[in-house]
C-alpha positions as CSV (number, residue, x, y, z in Angstrom):
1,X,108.2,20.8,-55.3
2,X,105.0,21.3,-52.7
3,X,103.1,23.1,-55.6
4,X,104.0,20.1,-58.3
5,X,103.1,17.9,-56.0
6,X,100.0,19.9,-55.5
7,X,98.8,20.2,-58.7
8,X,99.8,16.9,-60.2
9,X,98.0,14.4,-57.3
10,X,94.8,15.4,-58.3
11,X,95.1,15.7,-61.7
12,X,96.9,12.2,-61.9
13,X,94.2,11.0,-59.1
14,X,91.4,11.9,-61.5
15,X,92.7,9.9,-64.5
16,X,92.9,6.9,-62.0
17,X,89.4,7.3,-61.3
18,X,88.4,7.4,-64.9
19,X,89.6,3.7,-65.2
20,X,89.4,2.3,-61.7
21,X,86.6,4.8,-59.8
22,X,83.6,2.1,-60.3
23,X,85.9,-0.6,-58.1
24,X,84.5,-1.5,-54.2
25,X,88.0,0.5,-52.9
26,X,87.4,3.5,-54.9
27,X,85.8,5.8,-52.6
28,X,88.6,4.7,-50.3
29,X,91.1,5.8,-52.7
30,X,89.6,9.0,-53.7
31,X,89.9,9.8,-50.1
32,X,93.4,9.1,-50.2
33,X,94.3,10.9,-53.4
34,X,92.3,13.7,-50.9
35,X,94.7,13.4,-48.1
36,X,97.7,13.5,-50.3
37,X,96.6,16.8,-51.8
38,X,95.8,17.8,-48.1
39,X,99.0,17.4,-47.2
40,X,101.0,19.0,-50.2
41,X,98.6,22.5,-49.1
42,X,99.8,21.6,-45.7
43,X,103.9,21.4,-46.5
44,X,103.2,24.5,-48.7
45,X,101.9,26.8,-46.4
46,X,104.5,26.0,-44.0
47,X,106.8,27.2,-46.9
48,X,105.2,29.9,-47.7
49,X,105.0,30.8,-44.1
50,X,108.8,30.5,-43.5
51,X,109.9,32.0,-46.2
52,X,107.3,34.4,-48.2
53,X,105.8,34.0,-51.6
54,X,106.8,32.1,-54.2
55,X,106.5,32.7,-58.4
56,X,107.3,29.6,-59.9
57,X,106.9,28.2,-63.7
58,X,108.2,31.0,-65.7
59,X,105.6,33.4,-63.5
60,X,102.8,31.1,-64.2
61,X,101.9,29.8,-60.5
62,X,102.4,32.8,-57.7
63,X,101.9,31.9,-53.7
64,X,101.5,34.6,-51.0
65,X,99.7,34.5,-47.9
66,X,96.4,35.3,-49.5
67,X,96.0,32.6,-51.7
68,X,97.6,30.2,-49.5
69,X,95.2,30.2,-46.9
70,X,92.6,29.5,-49.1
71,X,94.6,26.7,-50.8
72,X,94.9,25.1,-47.7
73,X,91.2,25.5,-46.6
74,X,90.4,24.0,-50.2
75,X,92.4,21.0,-50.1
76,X,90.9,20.2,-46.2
77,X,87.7,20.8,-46.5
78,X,88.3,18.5,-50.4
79,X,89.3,15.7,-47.8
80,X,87.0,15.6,-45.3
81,X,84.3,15.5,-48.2
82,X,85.8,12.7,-49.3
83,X,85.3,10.9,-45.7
84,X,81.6,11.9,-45.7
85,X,80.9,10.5,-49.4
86,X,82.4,7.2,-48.9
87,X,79.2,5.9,-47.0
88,X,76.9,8.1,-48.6
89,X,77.5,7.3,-52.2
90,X,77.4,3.5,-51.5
91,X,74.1,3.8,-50.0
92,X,73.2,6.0,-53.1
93,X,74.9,2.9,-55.3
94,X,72.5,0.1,-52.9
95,X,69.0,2.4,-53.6
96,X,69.7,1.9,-57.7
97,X,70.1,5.9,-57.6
98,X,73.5,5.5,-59.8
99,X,75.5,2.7,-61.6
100,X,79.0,1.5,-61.3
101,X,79.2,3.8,-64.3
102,X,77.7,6.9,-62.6
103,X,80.2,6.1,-59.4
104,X,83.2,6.4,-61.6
105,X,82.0,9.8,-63.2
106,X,81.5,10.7,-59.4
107,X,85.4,10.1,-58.6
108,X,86.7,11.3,-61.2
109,X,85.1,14.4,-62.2
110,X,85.4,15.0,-58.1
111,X,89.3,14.8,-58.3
112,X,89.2,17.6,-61.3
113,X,86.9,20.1,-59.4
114,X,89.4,19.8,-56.6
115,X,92.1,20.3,-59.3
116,X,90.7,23.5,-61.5
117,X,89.9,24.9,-58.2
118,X,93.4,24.6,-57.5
119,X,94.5,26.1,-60.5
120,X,92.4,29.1,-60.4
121,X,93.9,29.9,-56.9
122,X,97.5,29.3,-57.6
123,X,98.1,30.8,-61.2
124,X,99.4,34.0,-61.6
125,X,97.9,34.2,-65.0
126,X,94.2,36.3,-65.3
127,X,93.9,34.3,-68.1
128,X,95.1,30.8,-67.3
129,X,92.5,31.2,-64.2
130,X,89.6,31.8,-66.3
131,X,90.0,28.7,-68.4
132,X,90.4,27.1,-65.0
133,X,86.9,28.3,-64.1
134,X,85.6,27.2,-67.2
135,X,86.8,23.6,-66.5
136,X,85.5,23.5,-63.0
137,X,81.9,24.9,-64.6
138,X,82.1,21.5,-66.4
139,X,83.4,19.4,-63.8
140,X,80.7,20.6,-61.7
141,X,77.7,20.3,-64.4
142,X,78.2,16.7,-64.7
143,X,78.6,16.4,-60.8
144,X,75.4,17.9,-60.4
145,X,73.7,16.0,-63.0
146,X,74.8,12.8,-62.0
147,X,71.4,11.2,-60.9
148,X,70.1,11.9,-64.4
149,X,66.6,12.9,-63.4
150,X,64.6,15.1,-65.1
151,X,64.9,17.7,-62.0
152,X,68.9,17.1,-62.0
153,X,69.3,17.7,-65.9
154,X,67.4,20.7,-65.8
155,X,69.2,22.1,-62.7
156,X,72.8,21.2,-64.7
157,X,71.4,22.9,-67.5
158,X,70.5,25.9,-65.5
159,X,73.8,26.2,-63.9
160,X,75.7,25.4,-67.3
161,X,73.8,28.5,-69.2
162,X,74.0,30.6,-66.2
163,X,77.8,30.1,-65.4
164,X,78.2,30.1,-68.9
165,X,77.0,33.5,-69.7
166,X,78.5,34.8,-66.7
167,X,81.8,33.4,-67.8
168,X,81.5,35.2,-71.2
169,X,81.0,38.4,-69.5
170,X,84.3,37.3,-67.1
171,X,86.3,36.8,-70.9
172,X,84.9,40.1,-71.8
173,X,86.3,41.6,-68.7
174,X,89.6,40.0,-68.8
175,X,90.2,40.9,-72.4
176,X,89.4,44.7,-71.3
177,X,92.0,44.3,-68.2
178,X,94.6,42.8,-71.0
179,X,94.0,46.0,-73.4
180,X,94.9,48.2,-70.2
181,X,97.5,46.0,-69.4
182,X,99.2,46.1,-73.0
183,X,100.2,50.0,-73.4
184,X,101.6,50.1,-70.1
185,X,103.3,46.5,-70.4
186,X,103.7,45.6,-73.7
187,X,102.2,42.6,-75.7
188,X,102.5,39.3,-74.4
189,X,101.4,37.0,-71.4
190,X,103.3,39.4,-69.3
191,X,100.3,41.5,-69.6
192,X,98.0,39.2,-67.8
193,X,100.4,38.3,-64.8
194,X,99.1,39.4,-61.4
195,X,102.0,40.3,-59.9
196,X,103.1,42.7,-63.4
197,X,99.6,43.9,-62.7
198,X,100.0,45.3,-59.5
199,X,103.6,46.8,-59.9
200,X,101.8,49.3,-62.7
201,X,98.5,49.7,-61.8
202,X,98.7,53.0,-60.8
203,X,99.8,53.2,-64.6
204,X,96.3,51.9,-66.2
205,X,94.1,53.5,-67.9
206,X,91.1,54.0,-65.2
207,X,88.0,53.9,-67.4
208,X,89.3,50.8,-69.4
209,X,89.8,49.5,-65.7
210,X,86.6,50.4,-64.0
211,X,84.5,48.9,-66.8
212,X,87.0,46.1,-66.7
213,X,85.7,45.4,-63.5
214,X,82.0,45.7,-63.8
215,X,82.2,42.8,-66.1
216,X,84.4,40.3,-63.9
217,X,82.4,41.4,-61.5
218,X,79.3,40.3,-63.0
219,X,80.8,37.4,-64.6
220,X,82.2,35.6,-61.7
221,X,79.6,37.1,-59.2
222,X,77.6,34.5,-61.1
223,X,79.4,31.7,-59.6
224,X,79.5,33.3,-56.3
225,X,75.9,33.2,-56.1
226,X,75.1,36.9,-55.7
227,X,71.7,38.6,-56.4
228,X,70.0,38.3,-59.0
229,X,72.9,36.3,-60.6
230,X,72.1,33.7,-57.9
231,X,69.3,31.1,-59.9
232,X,71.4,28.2,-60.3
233,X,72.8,28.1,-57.0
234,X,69.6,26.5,-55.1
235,X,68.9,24.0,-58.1
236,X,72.3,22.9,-58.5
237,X,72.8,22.0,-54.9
238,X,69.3,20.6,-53.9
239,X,69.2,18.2,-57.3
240,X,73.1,17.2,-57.1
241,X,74.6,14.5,-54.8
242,X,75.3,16.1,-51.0
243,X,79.0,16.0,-51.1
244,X,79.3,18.1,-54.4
245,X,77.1,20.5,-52.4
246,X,79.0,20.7,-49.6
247,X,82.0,21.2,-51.8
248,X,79.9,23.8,-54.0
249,X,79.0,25.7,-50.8
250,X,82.1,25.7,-48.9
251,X,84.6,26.0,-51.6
252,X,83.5,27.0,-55.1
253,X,82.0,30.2,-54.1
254,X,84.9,31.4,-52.1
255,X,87.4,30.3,-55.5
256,X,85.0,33.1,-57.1
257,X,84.7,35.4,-54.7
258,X,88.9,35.4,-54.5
259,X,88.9,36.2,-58.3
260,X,86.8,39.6,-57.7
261,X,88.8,40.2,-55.0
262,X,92.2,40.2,-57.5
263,X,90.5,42.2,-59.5
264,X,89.5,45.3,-57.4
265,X,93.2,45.5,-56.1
266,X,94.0,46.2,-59.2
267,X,90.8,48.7,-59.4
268,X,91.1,50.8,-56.0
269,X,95.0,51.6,-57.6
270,X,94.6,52.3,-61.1
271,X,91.2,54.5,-59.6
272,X,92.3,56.0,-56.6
273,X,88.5,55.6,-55.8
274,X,85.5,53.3,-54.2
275,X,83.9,52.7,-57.1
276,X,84.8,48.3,-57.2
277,X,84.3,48.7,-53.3
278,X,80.7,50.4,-53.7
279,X,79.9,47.9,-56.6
280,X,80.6,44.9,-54.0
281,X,78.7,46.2,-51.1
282,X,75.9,47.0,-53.4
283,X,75.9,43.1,-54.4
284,X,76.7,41.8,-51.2
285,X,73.9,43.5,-48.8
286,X,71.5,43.0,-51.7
287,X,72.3,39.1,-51.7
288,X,72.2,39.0,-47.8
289,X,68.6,40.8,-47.7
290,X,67.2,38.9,-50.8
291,X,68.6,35.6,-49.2
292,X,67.2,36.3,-45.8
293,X,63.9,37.1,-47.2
294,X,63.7,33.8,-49.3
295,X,64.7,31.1,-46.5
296,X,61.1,31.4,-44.8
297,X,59.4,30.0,-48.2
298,X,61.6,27.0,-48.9
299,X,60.7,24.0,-48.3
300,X,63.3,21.5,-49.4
301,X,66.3,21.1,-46.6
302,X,69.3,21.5,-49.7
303,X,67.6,24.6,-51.3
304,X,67.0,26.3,-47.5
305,X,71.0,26.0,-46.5
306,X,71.9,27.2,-50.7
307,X,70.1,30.2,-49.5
308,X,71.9,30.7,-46.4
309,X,74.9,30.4,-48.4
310,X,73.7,33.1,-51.1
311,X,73.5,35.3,-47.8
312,X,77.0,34.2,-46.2
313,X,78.5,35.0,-49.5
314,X,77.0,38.4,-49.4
315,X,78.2,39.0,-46.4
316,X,81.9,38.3,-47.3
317,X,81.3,40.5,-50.5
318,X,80.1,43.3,-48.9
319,X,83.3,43.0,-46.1
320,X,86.0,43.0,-48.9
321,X,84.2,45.7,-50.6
322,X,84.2,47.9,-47.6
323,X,87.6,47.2,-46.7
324,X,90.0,48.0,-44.2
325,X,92.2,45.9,-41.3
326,X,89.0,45.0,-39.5
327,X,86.4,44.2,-42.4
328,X,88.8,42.5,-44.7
329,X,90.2,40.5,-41.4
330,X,86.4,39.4,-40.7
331,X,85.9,38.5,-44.5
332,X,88.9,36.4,-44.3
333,X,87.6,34.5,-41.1
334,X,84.3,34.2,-42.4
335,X,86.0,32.8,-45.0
336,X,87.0,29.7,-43.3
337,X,84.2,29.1,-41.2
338,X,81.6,29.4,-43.2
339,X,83.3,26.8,-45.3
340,X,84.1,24.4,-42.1
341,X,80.1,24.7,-41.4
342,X,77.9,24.6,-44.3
343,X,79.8,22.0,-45.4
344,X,79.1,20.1,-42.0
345,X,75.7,20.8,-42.3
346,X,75.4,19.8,-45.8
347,X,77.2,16.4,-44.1
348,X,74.5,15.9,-41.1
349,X,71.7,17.1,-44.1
350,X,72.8,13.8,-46.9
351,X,72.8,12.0,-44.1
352,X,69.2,12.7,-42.7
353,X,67.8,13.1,-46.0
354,X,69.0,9.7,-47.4
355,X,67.4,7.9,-43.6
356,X,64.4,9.6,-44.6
357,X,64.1,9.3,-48.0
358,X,62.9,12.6,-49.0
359,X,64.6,16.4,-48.9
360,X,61.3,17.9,-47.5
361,X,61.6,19.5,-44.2
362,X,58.1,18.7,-43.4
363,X,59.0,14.6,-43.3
364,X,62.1,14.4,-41.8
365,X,61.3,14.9,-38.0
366,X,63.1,13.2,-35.0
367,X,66.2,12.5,-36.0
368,X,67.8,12.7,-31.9
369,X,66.3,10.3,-31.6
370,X,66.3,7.7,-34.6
371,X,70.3,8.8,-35.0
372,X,71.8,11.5,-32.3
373,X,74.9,11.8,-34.0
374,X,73.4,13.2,-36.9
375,X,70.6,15.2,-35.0
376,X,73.3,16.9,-33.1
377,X,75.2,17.7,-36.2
378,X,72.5,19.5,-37.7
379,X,71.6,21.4,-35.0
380,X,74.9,22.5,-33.7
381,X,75.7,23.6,-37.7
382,X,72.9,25.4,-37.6
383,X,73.8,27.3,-34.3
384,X,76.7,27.6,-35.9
385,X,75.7,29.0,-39.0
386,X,73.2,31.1,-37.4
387,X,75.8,33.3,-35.9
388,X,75.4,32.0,-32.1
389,X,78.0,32.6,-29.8
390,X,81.1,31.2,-28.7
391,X,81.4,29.8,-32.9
392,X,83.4,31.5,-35.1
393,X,80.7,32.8,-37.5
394,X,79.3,34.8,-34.5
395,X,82.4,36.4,-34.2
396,X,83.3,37.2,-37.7
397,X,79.8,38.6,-38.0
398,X,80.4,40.4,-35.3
399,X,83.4,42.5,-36.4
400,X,81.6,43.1,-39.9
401,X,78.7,44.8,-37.7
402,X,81.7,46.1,-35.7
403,X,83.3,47.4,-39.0
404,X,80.0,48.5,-40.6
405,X,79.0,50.6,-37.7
406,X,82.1,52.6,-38.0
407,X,82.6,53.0,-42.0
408,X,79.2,52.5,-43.1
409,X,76.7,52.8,-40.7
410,X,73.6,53.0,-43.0
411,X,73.8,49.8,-43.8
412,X,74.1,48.3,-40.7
413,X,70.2,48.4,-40.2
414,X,70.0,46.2,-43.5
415,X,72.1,43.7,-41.9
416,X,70.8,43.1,-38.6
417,X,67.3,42.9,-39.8
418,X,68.3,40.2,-42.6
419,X,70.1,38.5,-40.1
420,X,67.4,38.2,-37.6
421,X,65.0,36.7,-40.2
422,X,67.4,34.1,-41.5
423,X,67.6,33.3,-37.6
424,X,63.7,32.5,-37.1
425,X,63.8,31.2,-40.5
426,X,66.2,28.6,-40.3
427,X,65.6,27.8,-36.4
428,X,61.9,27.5,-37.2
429,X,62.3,24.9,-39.9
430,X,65.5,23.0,-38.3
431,X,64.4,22.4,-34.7
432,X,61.1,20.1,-35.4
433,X,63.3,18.0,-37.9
434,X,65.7,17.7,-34.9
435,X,63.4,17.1,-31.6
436,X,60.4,16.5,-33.2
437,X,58.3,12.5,-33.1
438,X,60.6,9.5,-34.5
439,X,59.3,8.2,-37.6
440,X,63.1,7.5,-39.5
441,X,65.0,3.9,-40.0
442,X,68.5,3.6,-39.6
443,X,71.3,3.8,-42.3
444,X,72.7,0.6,-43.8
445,X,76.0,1.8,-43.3
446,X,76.9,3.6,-40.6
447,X,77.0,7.3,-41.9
448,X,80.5,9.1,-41.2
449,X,79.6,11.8,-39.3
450,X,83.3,12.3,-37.7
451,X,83.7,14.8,-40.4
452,X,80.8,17.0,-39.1
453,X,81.8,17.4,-35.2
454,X,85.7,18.3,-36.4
455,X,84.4,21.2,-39.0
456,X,82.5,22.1,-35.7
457,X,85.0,21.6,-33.4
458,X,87.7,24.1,-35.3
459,X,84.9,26.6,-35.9
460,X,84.2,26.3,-31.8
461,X,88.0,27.1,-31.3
462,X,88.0,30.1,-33.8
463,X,85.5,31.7,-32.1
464,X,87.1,31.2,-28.5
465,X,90.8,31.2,-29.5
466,X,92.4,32.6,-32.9
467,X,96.1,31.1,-32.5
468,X,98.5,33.8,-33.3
469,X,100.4,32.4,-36.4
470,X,96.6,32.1,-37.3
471,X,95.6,35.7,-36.5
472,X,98.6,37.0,-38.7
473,X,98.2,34.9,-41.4
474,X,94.7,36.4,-42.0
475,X,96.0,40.2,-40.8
476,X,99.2,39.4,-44.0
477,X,96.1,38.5,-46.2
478,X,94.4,41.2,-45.1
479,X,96.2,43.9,-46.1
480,X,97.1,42.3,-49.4
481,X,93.5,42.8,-50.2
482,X,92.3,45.9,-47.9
């Protein structure tokens, strides 16, 4: 019932919006259809909690503790987006940057992301969640277009060719997966069902398997963002509106990234190897270094914080490829607070950029003072995001160095130099904008900035304080995927 519930509010909440999301209440109810979803992920991980996985549907839709946790992240982090936008878009609507017309796109192409995200992490079908991919690609493209400027066509373009080609490479993979699948399982969509997957994948052909991979990898690596697959990432968020970057940050990468990490399950036991493991560290520390090396030359806020999240993603890509309790525990942590940040910074940033009028770090300076609220948020989430203690991200990062000291210490010098220089990088470019002279107006609505300081807030407490049912909830995940 949870997972009907589930699927069906935002799939119903999008058709609404198709008729009714150009109405004054309609960011209003958007946020509700939100916090209806929010709570469905909320009385379905208590479920799944209490009483294990679920496969539901005639094996279609399968629910473990893996999943789950991102479902729930998803559907919150969906919610609070929804808070953020409500001001946001209507000062967007009062500038003349969109039309009734525009708003109603907004809505309810906004509700379908949040469904086909859904869908790609709650099917049990390889299949079913690459068309589910496919229809959050083109959700997104007409999010991200939605100004219709030349700079926000072309960056929608971008993305759609990019993503596009990627996702013909992720087909190519999954129809190589289904002709392993087939002489061990038979013909049929039984062949494509995760959980028939794992029961016989020490059965699979391993060369079908490995190449298998290489393509899925390469395919949905695109939408992760990972070097050099990574080109639409910075357009698409600095050229789109700020919530559908916040939402493309903190959740569509992670969707992505959770699809690879299905895959090279399967991989590590039909191998008996490293080889998908070695493939994502190879991507991840290459997007982390590449990233780190690119934030000093930007000079639009948007595009700085897409390349942090280029490197954040590498980093979680390079801790499920290495493995193990530890690494896979800090990729799951990173995980969620990544998420919880960038999309609070992305929050504080819409914000600041729409009181200024421009995305260019160089004119946006004193915002403590022309608006604390929104100076503190940025700051803090960039603390945050930085990697500075007590917040969680300092101490997921710090069991990945922990990890990579122990199973791969090479790499560890990679890391704490690309690290360093995101540091000066993003300090350097953020702390002017924050404390620097007054020149900004306020807002003609007040901006909703309760959003930010609770991200904040629960990625403060994970870095202090992990509650237990917390702490085994990412240890079950874990080992599902170390």
């Amino acid at each position: 019932m949870e997972l009907l519930v589930l699927l069906l509010v935002p799939f119903a909440g999008g058709l609404v919006l198709a008729l009714w999301g150009h109405r004054s209440l309609a960011p209003e109810l958007n946020s509700g259809i939100s916090l209806l979803t929010f709570l469905a992920s909320a009385a379905l991980t208590a479920r799944i909690i209490a009483d294990g996985p679920l496969l539901v549907w005639d094996q279609m839709f399968f629910v473990d503790s893996f999943n789950v946790f991102l479902v729930a992240l998803t559907a919150f982090v969906s919610f609070t987006t929804t808070l953020f936008s409500r001001p946001y878009m209507r000062i967007e609507l009062q500038k003349g940057k969109l039309t009734p017309g525009r708003l109603r796109l907004y809505h309810s192409m906004y509700q379908m992301f949040t469904f086909a995200m859904l869908v790609v992490l709650l099917t049990n079908s390889v299949g079913i969640l690459w068309v589910a991919m496919e229809a959050a690609t083109l959700t997104t493209v007409l999010l991200i277009s939605l100004y219709r400027t030349p700079a926000s066509l072309e960056a929608a373009w971008k993305y759609f060719i990019l993503c596009g080609v990627g996702l013909a490479q992720a087909l190519f993979g999954t129809i190589l997966l289904y002709f392993a699948a087939e002489k061990v399982l038979g013909a049929g969509g039984t062949a494509l069902l995760w959980t028939h997957l794992y029961e016989v994948k020490g059965q699979l052909e391993p060369t079908v398997l490995a190449l298998s991979f290489v393509f899925l990898l390469v395919g949905y690596g695109t939408k992760v963002g990972l070097v050099p697959l990574h080109n639409w990432l910075p357009d698409a968020h600095a050229e789109g509106p700020t919530p559908i970057s916040a939402v493309l940050s903190g959740l569509l990468l992670n969707v992505a990234l959770y699809s690879i990490i299905r895959a090279k399950v399967l991989v590590d036991g039909a191998l008996g190897s490293h080889f998908a493991g070695n493939l994502m560290m190879g991507f991840g520390l290459l997007s982390v270094v590449v990233a780190a090396f690119l934030l000093p030359r930007q000079k639009d806020i948007k595009r700085l914080f897409a390349y942090s999240s280029i490197e954040h993603m590498g980093l979680m890509t390079f801790a499920f490829g290495m493995g193990g309790p530890v690494a896979s525990f800090a990729g799951m942590l990173h995980m969620t607070v990544h998420s919880l940040t960038k999309s609070a910074i992305f929050f504080a940033v819409g914000h600041a950029a729409q009181k200024s009028g421009t995305q260019i770090m160089a004119d946006i300076r004193g915002l403590i003072d022309s608006n604390p609220t929104i100076g503190w948020g940025l700051m803090l989430g960039s603390l945050a995001i930085l990697g500075m203690p007590p917040f969680g991200v300092f101490t997921s990062e710090f069991m990945l160095l922990t990890a990579t000291m122990h199973e791969q210490p090479w790499a560890t010098p990679f890391l704490l130099v690309a690290l360093g220089v995101s540091f000066a990088a993003i300090f350097g470019k953020v702390q002017p904008m924050v404390f620097g002279v007054a020149t900004l107006q306020r807002l003609p609505h007040r901006p909703a900035l309760l959003p930010v300081f609770v991200h904040l807030g629960i990625v403060l407490l994970l870095g202090l304080y992990i509650p237990p049912y917390l702490a085994v909830w990412y240890r079950q995940a874990a080992q599902l995927v170390g």
